[in-house]
C-alpha positions in Angstrom: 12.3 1.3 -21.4 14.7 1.0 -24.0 18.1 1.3 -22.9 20.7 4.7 -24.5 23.6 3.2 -26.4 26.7 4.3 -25.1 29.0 6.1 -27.8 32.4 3.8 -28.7 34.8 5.5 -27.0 37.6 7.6 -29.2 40.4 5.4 -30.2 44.3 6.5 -30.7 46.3 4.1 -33.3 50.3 3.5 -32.3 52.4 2.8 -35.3 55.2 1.6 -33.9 58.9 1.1 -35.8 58.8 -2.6 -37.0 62.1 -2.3 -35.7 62.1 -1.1 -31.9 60.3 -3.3 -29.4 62.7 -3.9 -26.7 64.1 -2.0 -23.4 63.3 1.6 -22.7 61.4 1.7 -26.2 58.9 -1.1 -25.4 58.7 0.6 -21.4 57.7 4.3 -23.3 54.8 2.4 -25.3 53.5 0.8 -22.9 53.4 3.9 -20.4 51.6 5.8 -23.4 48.9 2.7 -23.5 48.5 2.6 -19.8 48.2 6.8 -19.7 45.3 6.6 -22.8 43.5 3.8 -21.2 43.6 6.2 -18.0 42.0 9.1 -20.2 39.1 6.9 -21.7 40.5 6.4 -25.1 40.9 3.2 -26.7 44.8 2.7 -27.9 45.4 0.3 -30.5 49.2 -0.3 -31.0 49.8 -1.0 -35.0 53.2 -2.8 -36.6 52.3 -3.9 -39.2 51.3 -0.4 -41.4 49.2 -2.2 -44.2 46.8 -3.3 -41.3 46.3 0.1 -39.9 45.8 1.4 -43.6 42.8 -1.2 -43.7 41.3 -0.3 -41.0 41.8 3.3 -41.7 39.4 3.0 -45.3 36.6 2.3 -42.8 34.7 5.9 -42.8 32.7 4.7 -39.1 36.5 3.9 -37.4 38.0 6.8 -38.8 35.7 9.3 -37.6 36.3 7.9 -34.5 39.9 8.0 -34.7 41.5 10.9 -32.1 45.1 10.8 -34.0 48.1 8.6 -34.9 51.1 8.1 -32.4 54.2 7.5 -34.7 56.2 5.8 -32.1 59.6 6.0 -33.5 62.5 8.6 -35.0 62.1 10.9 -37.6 61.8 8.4 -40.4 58.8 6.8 -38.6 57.1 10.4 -38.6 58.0 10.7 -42.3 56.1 7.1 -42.8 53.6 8.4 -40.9 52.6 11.4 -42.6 53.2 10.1 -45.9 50.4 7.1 -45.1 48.0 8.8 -43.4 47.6 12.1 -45.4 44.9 14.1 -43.8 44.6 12.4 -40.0 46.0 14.3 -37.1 49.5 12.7 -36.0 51.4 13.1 -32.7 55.0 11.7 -31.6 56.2 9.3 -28.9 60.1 10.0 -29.8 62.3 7.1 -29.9 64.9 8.0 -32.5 68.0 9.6 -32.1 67.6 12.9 -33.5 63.8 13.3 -32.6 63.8 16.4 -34.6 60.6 17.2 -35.1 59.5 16.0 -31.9 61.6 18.8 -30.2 60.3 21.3 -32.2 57.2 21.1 -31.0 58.3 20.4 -28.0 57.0 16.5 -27.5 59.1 14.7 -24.5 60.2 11.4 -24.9 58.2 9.9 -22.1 55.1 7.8 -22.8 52.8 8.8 -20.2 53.5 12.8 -21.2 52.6 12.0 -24.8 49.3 10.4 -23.6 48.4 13.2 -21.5 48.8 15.3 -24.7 46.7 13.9 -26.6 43.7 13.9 -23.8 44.5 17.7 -24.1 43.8 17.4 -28.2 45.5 20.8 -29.0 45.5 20.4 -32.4 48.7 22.8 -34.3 48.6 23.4 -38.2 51.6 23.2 -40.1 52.7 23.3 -43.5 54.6 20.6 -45.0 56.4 20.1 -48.2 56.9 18.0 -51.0 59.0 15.9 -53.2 56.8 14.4 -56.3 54.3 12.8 -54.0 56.7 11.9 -51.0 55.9 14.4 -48.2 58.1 15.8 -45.4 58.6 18.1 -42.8 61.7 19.8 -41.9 63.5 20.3 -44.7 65.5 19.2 -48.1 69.1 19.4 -49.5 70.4 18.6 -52.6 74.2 18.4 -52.8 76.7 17.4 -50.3 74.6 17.1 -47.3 72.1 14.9 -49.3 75.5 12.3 -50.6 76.1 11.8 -46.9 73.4 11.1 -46.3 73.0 8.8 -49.2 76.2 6.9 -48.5 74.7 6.9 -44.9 71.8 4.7 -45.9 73.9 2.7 -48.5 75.5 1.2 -45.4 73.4 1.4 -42.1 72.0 -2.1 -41.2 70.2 -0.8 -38.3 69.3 2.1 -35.7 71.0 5.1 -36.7 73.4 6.5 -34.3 75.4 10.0 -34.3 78.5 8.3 -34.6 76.8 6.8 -37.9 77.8 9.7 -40.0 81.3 9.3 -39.3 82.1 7.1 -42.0 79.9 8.8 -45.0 81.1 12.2 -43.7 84.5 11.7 -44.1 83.9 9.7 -47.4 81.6 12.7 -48.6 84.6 15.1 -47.9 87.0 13.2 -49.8 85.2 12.1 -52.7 82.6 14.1 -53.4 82.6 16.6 -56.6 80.2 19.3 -56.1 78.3 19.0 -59.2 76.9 23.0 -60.5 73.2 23.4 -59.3 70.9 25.7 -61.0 67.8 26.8 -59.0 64.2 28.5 -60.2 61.9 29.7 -57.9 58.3 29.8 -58.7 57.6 31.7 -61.9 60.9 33.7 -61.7 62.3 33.7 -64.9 65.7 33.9 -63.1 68.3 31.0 -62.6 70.6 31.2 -59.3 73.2 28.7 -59.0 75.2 26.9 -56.3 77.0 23.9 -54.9 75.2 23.3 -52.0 70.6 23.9 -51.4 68.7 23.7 -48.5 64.8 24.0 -48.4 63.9 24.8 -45.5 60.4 24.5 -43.8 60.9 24.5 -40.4 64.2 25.6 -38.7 65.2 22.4 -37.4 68.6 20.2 -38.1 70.6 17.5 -36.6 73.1 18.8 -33.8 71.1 21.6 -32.8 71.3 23.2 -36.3 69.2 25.9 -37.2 70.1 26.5 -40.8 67.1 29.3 -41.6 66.1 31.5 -38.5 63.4 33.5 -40.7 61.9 30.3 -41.5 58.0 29.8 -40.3 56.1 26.6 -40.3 52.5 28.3 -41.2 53.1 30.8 -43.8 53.1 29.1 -46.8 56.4 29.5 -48.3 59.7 27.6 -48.5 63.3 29.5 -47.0 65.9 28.5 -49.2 69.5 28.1 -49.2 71.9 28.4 -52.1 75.9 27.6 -50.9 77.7 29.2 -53.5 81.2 27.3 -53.0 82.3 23.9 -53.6 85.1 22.5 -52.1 86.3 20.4 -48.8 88.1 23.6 -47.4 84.1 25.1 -48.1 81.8 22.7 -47.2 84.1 22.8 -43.7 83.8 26.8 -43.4 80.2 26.6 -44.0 80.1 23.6 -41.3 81.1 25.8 -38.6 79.5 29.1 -39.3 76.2 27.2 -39.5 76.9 25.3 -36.0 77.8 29.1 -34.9 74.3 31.0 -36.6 76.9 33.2 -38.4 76.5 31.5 -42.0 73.1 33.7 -43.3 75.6 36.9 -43.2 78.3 35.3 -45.5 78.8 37.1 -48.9 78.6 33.6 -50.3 75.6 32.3 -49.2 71.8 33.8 -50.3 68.8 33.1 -48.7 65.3 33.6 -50.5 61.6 32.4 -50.2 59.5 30.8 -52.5 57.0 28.7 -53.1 57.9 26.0 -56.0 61.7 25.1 -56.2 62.8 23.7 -59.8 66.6 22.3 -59.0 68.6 20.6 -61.7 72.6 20.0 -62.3 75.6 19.5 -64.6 75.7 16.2 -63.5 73.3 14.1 -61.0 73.2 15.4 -57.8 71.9 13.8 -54.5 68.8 14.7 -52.7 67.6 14.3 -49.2 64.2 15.0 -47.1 64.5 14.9 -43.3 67.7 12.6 -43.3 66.5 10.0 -45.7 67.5 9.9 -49.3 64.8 11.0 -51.8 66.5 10.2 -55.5 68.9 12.3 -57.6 68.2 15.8 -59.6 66.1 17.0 -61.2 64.0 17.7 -58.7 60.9 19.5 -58.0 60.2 21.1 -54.2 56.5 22.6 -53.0 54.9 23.6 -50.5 51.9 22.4 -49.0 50.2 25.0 -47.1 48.3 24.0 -43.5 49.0 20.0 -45.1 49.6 18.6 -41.3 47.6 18.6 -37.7 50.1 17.8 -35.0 48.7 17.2 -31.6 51.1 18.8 -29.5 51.5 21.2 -26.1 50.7 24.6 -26.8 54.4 26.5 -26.5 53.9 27.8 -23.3 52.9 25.1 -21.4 56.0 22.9 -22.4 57.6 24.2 -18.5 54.3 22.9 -17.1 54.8 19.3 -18.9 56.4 16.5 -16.5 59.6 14.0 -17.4 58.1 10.6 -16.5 
């Protein structure tokens, strides 16, 4: 009697910073590889991205594929999503920030994240985009983009709070507020400013929340427009957004749209989710229900365990 063929088991690709691979980071991988092996899924731990890109264009492997682990910060989830447009994606957070990862409420522990994905609750979000370069928190173009610009100019490895130090205070002294002028969608109306944020899911370094009305499933963009330019400004705004106070200033307007044209007197810097992304003009979009996160439903993130 012919013998059944046993189905190849679901697999779960790690792509892993280039960069990490020592102490408490290599520990949290291999906890996550031990925890999937424990659930019956094959993990297949990935630094080199071209090779998991490879394997990926094979139709058979990819339909067997439960989701991508980027094992990293928030610029190893940006890398992540940007390469891999269309497979579900999950975190193991080893960054500083861990932004997104906190949102939706990912621990940093290995064996958590594993147990996760044996769950498989898939979440939708919407992303947005800058020409072709994808992201998921949220854009500025202005001041908060040239630090962050300067920021990268410098770094010359993992990114640390104190990090910002530097380009912060060379931002404040040097920086000259070029004019901004915004359209939104097909509004023939131009809105100007110092100082945009685009905001797609309320989520910031240092526990900012810069737009509290902003949802990560309804298809539109909250934006910002900081009115003022200045040092004395830029510091005012500073602490009324680390306070939640700034969204009732006379000086600053929040709208919603779906399509952000920005351009300026002069070039102006742009950032997505802490890493540069060019100068102005630029064009912002949405991209509704773009990204499947496997992630713990909200309510159960009391229930998940700190390995």
């Amino acid at each position: 009697m012919p013998q059944t063929r046993k189905p190849a088991a679901e697999w779960v690709a790690i792509q892993a910073n280039p960069k990490a691979g020592s102490g408490t980071q290599r520990e949290q991988v291999d906890l996550l590889v031990d925890s999937l092996r424990e659930q019956g899924l094959r993990p297949l731990l990935f630094k080199n991205r071209d090779r998991l890109s490879r394997i990926l264009a094979n139709p058979e492997l990819k339909s067997r594929l439960r989701c991508i682990v980027a094992a990293g910060g928030d610029g190893t989830v940006g890398d992540v999503l940007n390469r891999y447009p269309g497979c579900p994606v999950t975190i193991l957070p080893l960054g500083t920030e861990n932004l997104l990862a906190r949102y939706l409420e990912i621990p940093r522990c290995g064996r958590s994240v594993g147990e996760i994905i044996a769950a498989n609750h898939v979440r939708t979000v919407d992303l947005a985009s800058v020409g072709e370069r994808r992201f998921s928190l949220m854009a500025s173009i202005g001041f908060d983009a040239d630090v962050v610009h300067r920021l990268d100019a410098i770094r010359t490895g993992h990114v640390r709070r104190a990090s910002y130090l530097k380009p912060i205070w060379d931002s404040l002294r040097s920086y000259q507020y070029p004019g901004l002028r915004i359209r939104l969608d097909d509004d023939p109306q131009t809105y100007t400013a110092k100082l945009v944020m685009v905001v797609n899911i309320n989520a910031y370094a240092l526990g900012i929340q810069p737009a509290q009305s902003a949802r990560d499933d309804d298809g539109m963009l909250q934006v910002l427009f900081f009115e003022r330019g200045s040092t004395f400004q830029m510091l005012r705004y500073f602490y009324k957004v680390m306070r939640g106070t700034h969204e009732s200033l006379a000086d600053i307007r929040t709208l919603r749209a779906s399509r952000i044209h920005v351009e300026s007197d002069g070039a102006a810097p742009v950032q997505i989710d802490g890493d540069p992304a060019g100068m102005t003009p630029v064009d912002i979009r949405v991209l509704p229900a773009a990204a499947q996160f496997v992630a713990p439903p909200s309510e159960t993130k009391a229930a998940i365990k700190t390995h």
